[in-house]
C-alpha positions in Angstrom: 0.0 0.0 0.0 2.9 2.5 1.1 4.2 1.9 -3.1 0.7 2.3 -4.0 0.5 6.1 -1.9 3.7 7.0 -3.3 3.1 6.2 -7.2 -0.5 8.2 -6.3 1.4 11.3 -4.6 3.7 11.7 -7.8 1.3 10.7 -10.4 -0.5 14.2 -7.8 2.5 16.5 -8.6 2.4 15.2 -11.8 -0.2 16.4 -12.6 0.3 20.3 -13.0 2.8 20.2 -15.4 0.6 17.7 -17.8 -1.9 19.4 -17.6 0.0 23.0 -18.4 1.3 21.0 -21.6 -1.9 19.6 -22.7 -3.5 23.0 -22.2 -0.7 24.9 -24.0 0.9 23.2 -26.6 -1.0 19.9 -27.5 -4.6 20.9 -27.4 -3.2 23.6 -29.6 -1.1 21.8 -32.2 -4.4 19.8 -32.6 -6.5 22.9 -32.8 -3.5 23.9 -35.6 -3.3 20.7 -37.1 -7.1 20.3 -38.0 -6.9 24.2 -39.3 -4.3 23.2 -41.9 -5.8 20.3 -43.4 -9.5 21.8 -43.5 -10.8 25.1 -45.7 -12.8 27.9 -43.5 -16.3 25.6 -43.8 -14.2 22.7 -42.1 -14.2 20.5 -44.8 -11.0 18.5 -44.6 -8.8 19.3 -48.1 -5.7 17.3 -46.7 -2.6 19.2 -48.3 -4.3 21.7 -50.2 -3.7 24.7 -47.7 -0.2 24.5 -47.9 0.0 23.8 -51.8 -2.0 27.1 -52.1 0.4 28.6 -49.4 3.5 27.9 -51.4 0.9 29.7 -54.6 0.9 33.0 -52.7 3.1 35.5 -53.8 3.4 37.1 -50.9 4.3 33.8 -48.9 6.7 33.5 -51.4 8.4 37.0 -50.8 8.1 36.8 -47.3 10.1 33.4 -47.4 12.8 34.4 -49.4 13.8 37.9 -47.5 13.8 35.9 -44.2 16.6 33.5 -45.7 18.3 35.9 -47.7 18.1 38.3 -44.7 19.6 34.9 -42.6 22.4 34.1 -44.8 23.6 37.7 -44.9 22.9 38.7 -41.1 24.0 35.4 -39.5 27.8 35.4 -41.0 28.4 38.9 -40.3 27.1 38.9 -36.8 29.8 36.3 -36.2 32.5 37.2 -38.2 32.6 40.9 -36.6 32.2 40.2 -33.3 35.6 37.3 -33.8 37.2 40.0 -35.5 36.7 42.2 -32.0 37.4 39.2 -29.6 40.7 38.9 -30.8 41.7 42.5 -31.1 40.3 42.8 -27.5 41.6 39.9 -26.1 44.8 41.3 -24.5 43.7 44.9 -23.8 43.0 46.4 -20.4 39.7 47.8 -19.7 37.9 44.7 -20.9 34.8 45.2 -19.0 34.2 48.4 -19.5 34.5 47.8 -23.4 32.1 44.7 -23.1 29.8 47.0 -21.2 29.9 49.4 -23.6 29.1 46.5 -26.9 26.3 44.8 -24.6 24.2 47.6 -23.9 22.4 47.5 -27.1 21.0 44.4 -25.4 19.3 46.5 -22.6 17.8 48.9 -24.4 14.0 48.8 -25.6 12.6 47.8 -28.8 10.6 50.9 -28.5 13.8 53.5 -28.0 15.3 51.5 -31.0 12.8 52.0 -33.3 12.8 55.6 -32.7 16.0 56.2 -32.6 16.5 54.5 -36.1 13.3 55.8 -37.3 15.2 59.6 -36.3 18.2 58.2 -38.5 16.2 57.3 -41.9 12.9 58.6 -42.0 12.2 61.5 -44.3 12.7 63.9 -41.5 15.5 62.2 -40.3 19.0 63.1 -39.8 20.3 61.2 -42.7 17.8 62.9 -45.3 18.6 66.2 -43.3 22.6 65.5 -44.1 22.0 64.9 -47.9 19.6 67.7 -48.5 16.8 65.6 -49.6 13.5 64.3 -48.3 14.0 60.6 -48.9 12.4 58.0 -46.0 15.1 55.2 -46.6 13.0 52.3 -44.8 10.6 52.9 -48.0 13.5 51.9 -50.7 15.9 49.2 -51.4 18.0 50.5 -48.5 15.8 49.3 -45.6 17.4 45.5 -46.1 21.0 47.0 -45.2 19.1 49.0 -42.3 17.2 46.0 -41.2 21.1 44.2 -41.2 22.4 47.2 -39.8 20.2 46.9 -37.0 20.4 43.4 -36.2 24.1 43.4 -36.5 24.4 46.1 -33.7 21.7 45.0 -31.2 23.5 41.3 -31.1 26.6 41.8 -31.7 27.4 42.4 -28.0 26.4 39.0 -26.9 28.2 37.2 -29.7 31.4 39.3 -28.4 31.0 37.7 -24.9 30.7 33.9 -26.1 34.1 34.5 -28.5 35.8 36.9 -25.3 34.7 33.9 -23.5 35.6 30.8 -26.3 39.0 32.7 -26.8 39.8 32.9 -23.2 39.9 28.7 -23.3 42.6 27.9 -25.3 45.6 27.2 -23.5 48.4 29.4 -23.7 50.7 26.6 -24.0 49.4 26.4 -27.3 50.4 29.7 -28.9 53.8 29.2 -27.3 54.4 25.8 -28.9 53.5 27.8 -32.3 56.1 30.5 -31.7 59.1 28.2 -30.6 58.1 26.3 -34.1 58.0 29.6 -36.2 54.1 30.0 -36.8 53.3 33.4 -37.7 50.0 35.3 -36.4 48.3 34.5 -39.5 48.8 31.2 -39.5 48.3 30.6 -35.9 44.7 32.2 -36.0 43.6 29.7 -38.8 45.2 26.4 -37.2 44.8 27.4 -33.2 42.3 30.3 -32.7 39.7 29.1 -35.1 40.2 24.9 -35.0 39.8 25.9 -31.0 36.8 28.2 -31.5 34.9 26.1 -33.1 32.7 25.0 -30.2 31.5 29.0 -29.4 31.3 29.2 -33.0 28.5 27.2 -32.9 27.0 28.4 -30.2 27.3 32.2 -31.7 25.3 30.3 -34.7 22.8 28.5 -33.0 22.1 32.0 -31.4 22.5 33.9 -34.3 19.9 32.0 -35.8 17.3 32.0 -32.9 18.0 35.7 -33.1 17.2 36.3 -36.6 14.0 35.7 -36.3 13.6 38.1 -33.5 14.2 40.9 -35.6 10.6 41.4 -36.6 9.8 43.0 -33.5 12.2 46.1 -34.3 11.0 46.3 -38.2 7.2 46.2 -37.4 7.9 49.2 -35.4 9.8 50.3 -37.8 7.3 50.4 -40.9 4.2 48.8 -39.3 2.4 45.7 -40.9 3.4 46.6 -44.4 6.8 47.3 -44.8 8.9 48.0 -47.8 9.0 44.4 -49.7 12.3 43.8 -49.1 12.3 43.3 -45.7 8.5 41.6 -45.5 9.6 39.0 -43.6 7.9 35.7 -42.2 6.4 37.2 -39.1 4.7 39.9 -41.0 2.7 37.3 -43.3 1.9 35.3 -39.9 0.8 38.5 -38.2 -1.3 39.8 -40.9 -2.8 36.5 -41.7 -3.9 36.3 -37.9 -5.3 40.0 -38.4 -7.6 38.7 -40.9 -8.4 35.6 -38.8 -7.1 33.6 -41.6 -6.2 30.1 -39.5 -6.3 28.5 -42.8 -3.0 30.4 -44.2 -1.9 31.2 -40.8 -1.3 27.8 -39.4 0.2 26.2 -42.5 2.8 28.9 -42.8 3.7 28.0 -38.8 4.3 24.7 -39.5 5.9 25.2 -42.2 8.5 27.6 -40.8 8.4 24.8 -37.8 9.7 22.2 -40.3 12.9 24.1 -41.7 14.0 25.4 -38.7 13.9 22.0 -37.1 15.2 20.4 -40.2 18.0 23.6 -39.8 18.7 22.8 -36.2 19.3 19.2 -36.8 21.5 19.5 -39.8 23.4 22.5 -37.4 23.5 19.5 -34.4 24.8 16.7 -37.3 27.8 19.2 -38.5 28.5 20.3 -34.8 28.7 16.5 -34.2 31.2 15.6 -37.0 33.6 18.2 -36.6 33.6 17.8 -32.7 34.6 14.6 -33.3 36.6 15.1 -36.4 35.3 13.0 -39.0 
């Protein structure tokens, strides 16, 4: 009987945390999962939702400025913030010049958006510099501002997991390289990076959660409707769910759900290999 009490109290606290999941995530991904494969009269149409889906133009262009804006962000928010680590490294005041690259971190989405809005808008102090009346998050430019942007809020925390990545390889190491002749050069491609490449990943993996965290600072830029080159993914969502389209809505979440877990696992496979050196 004593067994029987115990199996009873944890099945008891248990409980909860079942329920929390059931409430949250599975009752939904049902509620989801019968929305994608039905039309708005709940007739069930299997895969047609998401063939349509992949028919709209505008899922189309959404798609492709989210990956294009991935493949351009992601390698430069890792590639500067190396760069820095290893200029910083060895130089006193360290803490104060983290500080000072993290602090973009702490600041608002709100006070972002303004302050870039004051940069490029029509009135801003770019146009004001140039003599002319041009909002730049209306043109071709607002994909370099929407990099811009992303660059400089992350590229603080990125500088902390190199600072951090950097300060684990032995000295021994770099010693062993001068003795033998190495140059710098040379010794930053066979010690520094070979040695990185565990934060490196990490920095990705981050990178690429982070990327899709920019839509917050670009919808507050240029509202629901932004200039098309940087309508991203989460506008599409959010406007679908605007026009209570559940239809559209929740095939385009499990879609992106797909490729970023068929992204992560591919991420995971490579991290794999070349921590074990195959």
């Amino acid at each position: 009987m004593s067994s029987i009490r115990k199996n009873i109290t944890a099945f008891l606290f248990i409980v909860p945390g079942f329920a929390g999941v059931a409430l949250f995530y599975v009752i939904p991904f049902i509620m989801s999962l019968s929305y994608a494969t039905t039309d708005r009269s709940g007739n069930f149409v299997g895969i047609a939702n998401f063939i349509n889906l992949f028919e709209s133009e505008a899922f189309r262009l959404a798609s492709w400025n989210t990956f294009r804006f991935m493949i351009i962000a992601i390698p430069i928010n890792i590639i500067i913030p190396l760069f820095i680590a290893c200029l910083l490294f060895n130089m006193q005041g360290l803490k104060w010049l983290k500080t000072v690259f993290m602090s973009p971190l702490v600041i608002p989405t709100a006070s972002i958006a303004f302050f870039f809005q004051s940069l490029f808008m029509s009135n801003g102090l770019l146009s004001r510099l140039l003599n002319n009346n041009v909002d730049w998050l209306q043109t071709d430019h607002a994909f370099s501002i929407a990099v811009g942007l992303y660059v400089w809020k992350n590229l603080g925390f990125n500088l902390v997991l190199a600072l951090a990545a950097r300060a684990n390889i032995p000295k021994d190491y770099y010693e062993w390289a001068t003795v033998e002749g190495m140059g710098e050069i040379r010794m930053f491609f066979k010690i520094t990076v070979i040695y990185l490449i565990p934060g490196l990943f990490i920095m990705f993996v981050m990178s690429f959660i982070n990327s899709f965290r920019i839509y917050r600072e670009l919808y507050m830029l240029a509202g629901n409707y932004p200039h098309q080159s940087i309508y991203m993914l989460q506008h599409y969502m959010n406007n679908q769910f605007l026009w209570l389209n559940r239809q559209n809505l929740t095939t385009s979440a499990f879609i992106t759900t797909l490729a970023i877990s068929a992204f992560m696992v591919i991420f995971f496979i490579i991290d794999k290999k070349t921590e074990f050196g195959e």
